[in-house]
PAVORO-75012 format. One record per residue: residue number from 1; residue in three letters; z, x, y of N, C-alpha, C, CB in turn. Coordinates in steps of 0.001 Angstrom, whole numbers. Each point is the difference from the previous one (the first is absolute). Glycine has a CB too. Layout:
N
<NUM; "Ala"; <Z; X; Y>; <Z; X; Y>; <Z; X; Y>; <Z; X; Y>>
...
***
This chain:
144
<1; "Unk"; <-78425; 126568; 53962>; <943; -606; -921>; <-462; 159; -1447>; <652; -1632; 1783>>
<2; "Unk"; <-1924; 1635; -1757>; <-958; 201; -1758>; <403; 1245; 38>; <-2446; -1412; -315>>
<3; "Unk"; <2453; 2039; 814>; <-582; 1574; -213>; <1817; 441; -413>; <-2805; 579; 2331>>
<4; "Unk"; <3784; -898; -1673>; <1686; 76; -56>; <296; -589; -1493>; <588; -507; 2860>>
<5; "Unk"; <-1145; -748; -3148>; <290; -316; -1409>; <-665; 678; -1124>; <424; -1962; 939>>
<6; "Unk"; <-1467; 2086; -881>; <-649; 991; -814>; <767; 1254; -282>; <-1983; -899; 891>>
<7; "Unk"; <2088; 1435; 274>; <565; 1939; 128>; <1276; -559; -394>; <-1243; 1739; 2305>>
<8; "Unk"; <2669; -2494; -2630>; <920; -411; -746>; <-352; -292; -1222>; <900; -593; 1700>>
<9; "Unk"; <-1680; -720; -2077>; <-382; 91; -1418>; <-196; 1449; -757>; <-1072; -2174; 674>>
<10; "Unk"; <181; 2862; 294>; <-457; 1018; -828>; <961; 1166; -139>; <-2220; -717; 626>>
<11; "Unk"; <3389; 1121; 177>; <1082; 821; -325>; <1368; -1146; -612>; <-982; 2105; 2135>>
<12; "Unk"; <1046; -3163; -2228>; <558; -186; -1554>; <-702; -96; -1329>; <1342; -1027; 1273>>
<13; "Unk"; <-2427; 706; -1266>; <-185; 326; -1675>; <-246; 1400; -268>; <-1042; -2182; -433>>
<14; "Unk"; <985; 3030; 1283>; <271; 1792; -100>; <895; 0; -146>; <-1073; 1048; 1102>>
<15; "Unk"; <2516; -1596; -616>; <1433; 463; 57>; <290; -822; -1272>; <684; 457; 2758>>
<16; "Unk"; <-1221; -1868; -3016>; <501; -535; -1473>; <-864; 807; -777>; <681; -2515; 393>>
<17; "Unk"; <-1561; 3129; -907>; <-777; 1014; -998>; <669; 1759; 239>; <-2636; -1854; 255>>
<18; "Unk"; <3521; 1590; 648>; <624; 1275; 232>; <1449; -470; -1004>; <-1195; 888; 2926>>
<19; "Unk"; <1665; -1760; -2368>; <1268; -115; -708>; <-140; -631; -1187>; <1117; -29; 1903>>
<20; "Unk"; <-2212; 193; -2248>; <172; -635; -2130>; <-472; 791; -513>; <-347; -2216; -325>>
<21; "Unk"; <-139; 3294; 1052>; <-417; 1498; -812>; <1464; 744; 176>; <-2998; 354; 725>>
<22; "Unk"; <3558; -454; -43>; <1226; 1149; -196>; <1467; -699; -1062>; <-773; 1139; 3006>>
<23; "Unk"; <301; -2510; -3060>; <1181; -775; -836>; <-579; 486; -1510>; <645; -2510; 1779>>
<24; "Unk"; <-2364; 2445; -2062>; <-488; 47; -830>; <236; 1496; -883>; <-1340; -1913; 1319>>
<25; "Unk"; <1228; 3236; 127>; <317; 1192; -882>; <1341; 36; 112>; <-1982; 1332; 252>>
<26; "Unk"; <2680; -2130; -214>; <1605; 852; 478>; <433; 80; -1862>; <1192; -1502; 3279>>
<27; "Unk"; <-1394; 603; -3577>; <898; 471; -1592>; <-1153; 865; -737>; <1687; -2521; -538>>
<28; "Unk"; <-2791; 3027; 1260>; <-533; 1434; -708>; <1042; 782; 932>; <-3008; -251; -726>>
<29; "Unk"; <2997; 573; 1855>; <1283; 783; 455>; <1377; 400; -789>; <-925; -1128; 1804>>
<30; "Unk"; <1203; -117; -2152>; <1292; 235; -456>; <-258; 288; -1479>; <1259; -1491; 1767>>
<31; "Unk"; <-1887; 1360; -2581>; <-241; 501; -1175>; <-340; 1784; -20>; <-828; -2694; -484>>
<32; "Unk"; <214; 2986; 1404>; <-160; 1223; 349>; <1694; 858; 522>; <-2899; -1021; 681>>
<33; "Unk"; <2896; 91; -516>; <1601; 588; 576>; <864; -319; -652>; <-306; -74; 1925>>
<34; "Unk"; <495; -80; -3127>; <628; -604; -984>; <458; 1709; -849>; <-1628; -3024; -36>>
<35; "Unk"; <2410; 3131; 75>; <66; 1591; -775>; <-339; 936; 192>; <-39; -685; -1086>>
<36; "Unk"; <-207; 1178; 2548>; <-356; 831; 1101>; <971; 660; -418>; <-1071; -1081; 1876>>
<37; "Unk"; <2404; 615; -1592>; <964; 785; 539>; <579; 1301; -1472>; <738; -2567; 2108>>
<38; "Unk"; <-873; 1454; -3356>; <217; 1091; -1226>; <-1675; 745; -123>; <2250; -1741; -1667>>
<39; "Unk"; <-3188; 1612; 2242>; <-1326; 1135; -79>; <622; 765; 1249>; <-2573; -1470; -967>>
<40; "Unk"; <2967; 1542; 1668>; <548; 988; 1318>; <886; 864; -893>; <125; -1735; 2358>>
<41; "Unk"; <996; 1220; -3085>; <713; 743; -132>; <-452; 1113; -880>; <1396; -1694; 622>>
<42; "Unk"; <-2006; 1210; -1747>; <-779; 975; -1238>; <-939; 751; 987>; <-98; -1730; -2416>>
<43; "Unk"; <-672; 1631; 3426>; <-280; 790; 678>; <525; 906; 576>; <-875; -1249; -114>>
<44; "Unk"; <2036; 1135; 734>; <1111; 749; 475>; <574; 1114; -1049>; <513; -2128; 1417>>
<45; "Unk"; <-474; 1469; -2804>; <616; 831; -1231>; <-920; 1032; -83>; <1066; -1807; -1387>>
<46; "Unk"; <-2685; 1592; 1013>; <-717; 391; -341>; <-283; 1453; 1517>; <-606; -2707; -1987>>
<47; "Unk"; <960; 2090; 2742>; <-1056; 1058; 939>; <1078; 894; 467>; <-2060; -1654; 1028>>
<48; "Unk"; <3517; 1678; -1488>; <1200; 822; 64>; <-38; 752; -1190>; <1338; -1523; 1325>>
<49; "Unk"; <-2140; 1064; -2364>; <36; 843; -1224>; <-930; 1269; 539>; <284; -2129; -2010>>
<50; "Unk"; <-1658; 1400; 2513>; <-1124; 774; 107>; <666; 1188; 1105>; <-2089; -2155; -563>>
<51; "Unk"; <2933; 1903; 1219>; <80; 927; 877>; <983; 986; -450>; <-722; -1516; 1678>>
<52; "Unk"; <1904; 1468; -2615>; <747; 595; -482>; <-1029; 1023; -629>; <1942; -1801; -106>>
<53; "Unk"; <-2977; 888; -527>; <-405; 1063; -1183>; <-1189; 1408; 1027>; <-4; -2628; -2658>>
<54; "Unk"; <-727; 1883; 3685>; <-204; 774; 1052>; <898; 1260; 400>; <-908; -2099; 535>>
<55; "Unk"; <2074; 1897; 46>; <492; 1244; 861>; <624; 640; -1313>; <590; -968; 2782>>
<56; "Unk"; <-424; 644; -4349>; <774; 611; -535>; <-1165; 777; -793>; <2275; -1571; 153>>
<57; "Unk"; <-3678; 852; -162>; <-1166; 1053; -783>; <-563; 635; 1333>; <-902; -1541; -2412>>
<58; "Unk"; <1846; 2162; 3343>; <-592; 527; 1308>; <-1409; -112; 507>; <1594; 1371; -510>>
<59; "Unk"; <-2085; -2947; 299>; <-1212; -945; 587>; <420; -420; 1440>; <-686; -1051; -2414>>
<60; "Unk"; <586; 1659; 3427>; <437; -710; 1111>; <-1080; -605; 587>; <1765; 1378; 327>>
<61; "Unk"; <-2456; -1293; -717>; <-1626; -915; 355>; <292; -889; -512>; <-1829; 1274; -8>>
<62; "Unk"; <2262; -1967; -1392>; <62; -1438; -942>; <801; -261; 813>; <-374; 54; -2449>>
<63; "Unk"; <1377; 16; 3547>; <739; -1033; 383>; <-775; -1021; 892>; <1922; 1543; -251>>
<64; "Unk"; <-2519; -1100; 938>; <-1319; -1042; 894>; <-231; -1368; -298>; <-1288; 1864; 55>>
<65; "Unk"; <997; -1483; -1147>; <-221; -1694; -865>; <1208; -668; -295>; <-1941; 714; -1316>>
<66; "Unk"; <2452; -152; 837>; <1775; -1028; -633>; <656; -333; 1288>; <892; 1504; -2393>>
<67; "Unk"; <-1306; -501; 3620>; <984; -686; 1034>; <-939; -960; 929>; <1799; 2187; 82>>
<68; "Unk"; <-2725; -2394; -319>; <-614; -1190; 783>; <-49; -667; -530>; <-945; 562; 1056>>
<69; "Unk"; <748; -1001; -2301>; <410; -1132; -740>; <1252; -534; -115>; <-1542; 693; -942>>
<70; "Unk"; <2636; 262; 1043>; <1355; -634; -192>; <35; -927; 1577>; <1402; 2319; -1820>>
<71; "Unk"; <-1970; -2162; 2909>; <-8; -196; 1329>; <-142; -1679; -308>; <-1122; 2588; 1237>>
<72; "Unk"; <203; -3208; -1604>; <-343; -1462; -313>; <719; -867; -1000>; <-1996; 835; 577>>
<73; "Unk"; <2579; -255; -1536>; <1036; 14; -552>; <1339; -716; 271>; <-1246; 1707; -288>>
<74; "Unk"; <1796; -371; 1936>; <1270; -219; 165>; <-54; -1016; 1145>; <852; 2293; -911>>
<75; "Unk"; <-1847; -2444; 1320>; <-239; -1318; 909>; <67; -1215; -499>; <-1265; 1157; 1065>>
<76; "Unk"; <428; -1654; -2300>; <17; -1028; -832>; <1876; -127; 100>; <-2760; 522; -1751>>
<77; "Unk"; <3272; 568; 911>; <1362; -119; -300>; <704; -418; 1097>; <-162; 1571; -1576>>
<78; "Unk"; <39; -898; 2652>; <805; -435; 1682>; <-545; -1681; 170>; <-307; 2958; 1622>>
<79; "Unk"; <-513; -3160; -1778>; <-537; -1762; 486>; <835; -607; -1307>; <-3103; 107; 1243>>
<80; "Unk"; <3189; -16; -2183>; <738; -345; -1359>; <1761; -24; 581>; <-2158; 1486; -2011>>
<81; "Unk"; <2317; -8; 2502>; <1521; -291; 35>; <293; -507; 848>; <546; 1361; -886>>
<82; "Unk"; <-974; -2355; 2414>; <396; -837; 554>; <461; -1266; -782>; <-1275; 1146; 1587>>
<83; "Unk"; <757; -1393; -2812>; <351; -1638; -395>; <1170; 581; -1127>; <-2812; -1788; 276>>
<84; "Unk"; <3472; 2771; -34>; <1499; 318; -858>; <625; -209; 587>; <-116; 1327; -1093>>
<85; "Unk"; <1317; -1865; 308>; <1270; -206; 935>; <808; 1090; 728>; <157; -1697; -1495>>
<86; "Unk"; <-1; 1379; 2721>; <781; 407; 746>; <276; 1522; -632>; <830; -2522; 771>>
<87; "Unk"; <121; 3138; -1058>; <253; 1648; -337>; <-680; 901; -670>; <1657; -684; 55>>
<88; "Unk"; <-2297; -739; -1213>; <-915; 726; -1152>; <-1336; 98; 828>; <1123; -1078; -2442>>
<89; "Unk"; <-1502; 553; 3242>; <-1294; -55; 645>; <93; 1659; 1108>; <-219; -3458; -93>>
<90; "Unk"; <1350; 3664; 790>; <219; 750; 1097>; <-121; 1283; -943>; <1542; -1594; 1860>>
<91; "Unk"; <-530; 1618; -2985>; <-102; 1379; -625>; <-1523; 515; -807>; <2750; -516; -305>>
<92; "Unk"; <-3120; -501; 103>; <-1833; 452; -894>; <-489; 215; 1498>; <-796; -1929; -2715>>
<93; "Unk"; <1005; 1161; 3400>; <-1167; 861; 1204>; <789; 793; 1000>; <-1824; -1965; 77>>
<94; "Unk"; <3035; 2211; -176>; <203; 1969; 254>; <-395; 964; -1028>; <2046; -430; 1160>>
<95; "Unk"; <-2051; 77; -2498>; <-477; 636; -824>; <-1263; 522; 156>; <1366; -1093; -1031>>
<96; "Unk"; <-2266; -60; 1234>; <-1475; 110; 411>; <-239; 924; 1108>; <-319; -2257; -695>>
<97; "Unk"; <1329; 2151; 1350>; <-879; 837; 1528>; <701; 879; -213>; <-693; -1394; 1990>>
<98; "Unk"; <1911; 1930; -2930>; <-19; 1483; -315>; <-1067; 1021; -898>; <2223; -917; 293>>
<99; "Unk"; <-2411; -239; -1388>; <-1576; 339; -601>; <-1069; 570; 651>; <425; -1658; -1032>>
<100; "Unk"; <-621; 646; 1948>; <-1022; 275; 563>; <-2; 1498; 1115>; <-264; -2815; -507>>
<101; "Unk"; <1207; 2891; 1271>; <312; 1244; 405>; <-154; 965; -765>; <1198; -883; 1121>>
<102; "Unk"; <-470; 945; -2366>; <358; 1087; -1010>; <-1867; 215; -108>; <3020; -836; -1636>>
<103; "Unk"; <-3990; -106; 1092>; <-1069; -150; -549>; <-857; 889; 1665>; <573; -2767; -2249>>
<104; "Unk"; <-377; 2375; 3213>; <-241; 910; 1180>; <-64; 1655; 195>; <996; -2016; 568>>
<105; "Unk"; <602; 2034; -1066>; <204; 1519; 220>; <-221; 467; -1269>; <1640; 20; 1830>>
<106; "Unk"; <-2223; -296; -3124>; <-1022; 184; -1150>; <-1330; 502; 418>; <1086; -1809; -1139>>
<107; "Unk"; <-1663; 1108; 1669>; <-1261; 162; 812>; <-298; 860; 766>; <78; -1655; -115>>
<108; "Unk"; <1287; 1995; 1088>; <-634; 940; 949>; <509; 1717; -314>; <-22; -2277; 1934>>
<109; "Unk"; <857; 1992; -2961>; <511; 1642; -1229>; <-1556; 141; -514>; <3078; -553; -1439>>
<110; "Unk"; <-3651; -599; 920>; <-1321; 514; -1054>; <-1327; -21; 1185>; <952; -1401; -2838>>
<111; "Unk"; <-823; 1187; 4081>; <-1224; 260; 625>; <-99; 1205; 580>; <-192; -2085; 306>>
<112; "Unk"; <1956; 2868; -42>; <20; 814; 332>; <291; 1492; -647>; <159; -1900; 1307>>
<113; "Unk"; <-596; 1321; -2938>; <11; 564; -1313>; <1249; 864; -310>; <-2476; -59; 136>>
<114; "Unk"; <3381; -438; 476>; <1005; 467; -82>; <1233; -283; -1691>; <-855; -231; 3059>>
<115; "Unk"; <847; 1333; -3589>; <577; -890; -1397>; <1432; 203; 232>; <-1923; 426; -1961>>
<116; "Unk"; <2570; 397; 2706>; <1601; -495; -92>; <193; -982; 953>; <940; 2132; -659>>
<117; "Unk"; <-1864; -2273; 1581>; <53; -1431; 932>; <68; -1348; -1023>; <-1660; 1195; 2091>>
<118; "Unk"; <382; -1003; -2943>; <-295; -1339; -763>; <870; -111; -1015>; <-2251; -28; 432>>
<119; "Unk"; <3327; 1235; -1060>; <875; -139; -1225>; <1184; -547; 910>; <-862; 2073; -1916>>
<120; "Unk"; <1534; -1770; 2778>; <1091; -213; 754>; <-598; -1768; 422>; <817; 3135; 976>>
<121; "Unk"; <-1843; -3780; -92>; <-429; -996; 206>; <34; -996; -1425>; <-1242; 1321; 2044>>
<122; "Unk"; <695; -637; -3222>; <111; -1079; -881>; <1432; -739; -459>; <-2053; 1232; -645>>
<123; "Unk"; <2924; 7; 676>; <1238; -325; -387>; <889; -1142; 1130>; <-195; 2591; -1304>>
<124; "Unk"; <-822; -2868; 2455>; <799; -1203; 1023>; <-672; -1082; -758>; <314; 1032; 2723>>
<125; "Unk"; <-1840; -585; -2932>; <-818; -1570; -821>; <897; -243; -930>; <-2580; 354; 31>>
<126; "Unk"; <3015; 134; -791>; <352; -1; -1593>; <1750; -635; 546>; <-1908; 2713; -1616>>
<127; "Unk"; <2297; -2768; 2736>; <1350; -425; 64>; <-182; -1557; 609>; <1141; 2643; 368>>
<128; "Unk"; <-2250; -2371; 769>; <-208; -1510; 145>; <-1082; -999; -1247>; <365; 924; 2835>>
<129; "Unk"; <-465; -227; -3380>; <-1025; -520; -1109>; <1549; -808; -771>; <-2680; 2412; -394>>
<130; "Unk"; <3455; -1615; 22>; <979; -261; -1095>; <975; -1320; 879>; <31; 3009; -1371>>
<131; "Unk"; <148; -2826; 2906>; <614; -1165; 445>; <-442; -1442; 170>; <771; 1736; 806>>
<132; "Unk"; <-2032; -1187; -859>; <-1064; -1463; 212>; <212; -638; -1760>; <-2511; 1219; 2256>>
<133; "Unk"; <2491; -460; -2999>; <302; -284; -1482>; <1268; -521; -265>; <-1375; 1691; -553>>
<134; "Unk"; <2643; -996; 1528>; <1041; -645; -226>; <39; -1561; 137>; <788; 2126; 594>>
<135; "Unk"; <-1652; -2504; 221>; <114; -1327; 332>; <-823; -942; -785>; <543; 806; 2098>>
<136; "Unk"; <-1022; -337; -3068>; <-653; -502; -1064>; <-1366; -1013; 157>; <2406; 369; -831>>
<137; "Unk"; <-3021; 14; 1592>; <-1410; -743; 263>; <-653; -892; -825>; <-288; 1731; 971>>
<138; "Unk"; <557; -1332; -2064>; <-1041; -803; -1232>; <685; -954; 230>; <-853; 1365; -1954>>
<139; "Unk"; <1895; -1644; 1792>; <435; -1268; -696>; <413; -1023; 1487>; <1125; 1401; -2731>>
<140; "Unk"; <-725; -684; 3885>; <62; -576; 1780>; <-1331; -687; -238>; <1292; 2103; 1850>>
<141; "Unk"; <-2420; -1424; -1846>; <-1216; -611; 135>; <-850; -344; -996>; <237; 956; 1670>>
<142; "Unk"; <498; -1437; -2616>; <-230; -571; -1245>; <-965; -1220; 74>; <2266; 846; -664>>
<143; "Unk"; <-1337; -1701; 1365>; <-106; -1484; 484>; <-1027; -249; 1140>; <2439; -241; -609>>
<144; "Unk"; <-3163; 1343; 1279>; <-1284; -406; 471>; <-940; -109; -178>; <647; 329; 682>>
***
């Protein structure tokens, strides 16, 4: 019966020192996550630039980098566009997973150093790039 109260005592003040450490970091969490979603997007801008400027200075090696980075990016953005409303939420993340496709078949034109692969491929990025823009991100995810 000692030995039963003890081994309880001793897994609640683990489980109470468990649960006032995660109450304790949660608003470092959310401060961290506080403007994620507009650093995703400038990421997204930025690593669609880098790649334009790639297949058009016939660098099909520089795409490597811009497209794995855009990868973490459009995820942030997909967890972001669940808390949009209803249509505006559905269309940023078809947008996204056309991106991300487009950003796919980018990758596998420049691994397979192919440059009318990667000029023809950019021009799908550059269409889903421009639809994801239609829907105006900055200012959707302004407010997070």
């Amino acid at each position: 019966m000692k030995q039963q109260l003890l081994k309880f005592r001793t897994n609640f003040v683990l489980g109470l020192l468990a649960a006032l450490g995660l109450g304790i970091s949660s608003p470092a969490v959310w401060a961290q996550e506080k403007g994620s979603a507009l650093k995703a997007w400038a990421a997204i801008q930025q690593s669609v630039k880098d790649m334009e400027t790639a297949v058009q200075s016939k660098s099909l090696h520089a795409i490597h980098d811009p497209s794995m980075k855009i990868r973490p990016a459009i995820r942030t953005l997909k967890g972001h566009s669940s808390m949009l409303g209803g249509d505006k939420g559905q269309k940023v993340s078809a947008a996204l997973k056309q991106l991300d496709s487009s950003v796919t078949d980018l990758h596998s034109a420049a691994d397979e150093g192919n440059q009318a692969k990667a000029e023809e491929a950019l021009k799908g990025l550059e269409n889903a790039f421009n639809q994801l823009k239609a829907e105006d991100p900055e200012s959707a995810f302004k407010g997070m």
